[in-house]
C-alpha positions in Angstrom: -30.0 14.1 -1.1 -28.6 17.5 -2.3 -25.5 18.3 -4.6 -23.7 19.7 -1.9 -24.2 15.9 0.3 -22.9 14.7 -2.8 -20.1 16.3 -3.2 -18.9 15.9 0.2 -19.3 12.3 0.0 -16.6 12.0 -3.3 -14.5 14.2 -1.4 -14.6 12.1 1.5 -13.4 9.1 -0.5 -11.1 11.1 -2.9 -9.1 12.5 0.7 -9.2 8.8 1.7 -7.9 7.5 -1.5 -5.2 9.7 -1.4 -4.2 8.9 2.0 -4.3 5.3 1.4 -2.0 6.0 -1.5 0.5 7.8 0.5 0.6 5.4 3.2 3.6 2.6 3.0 2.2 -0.9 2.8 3.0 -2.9 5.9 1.9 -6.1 4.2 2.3 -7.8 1.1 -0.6 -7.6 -1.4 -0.2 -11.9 -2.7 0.0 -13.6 1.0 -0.5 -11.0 3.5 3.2 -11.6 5.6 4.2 -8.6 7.1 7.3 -6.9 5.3 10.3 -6.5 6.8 13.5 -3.8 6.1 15.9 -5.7 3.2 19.6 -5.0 3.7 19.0 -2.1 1.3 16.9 -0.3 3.6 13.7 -1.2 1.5 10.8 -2.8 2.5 10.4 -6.6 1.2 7.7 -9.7 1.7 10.3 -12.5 3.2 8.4 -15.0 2.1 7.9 -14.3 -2.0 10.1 -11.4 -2.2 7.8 -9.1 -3.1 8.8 -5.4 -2.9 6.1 -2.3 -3.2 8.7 -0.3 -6.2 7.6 -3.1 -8.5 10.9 -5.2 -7.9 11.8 -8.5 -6.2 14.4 -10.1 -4.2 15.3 -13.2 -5.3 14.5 -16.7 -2.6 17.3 -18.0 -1.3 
């Protein structure tokens, strides 16, 4: 394997990593329910409240 083969193969998964970075989640990381748009526009896990910015909504 050359430098070059290398090199394309951290590149490859670098591009990817960024792209999977840039990408909204569409489910939540702790049960894997699908998230759905909060009344605030923001994307939220309906069943722990989980929210990608770090936050949570509160269970009723």
């Amino acid at each position: 394997m050359s430098w070059e083969q290398l090199l394309d193969i951290y590149t490859e998964a670098a591009d990817g990593a960024r792209a999977e970075r840039e990408t909204p989640p569409q489910a939540c990381p702790n049960d894997g329910e699908p998230l759905r748009t909060g009344p605030d526009g923001e994307l939220y896990c309906p069943f722990d409240g989980w929210r990608p910015d770090g936050l949570y909504i509160g269970s009723c």
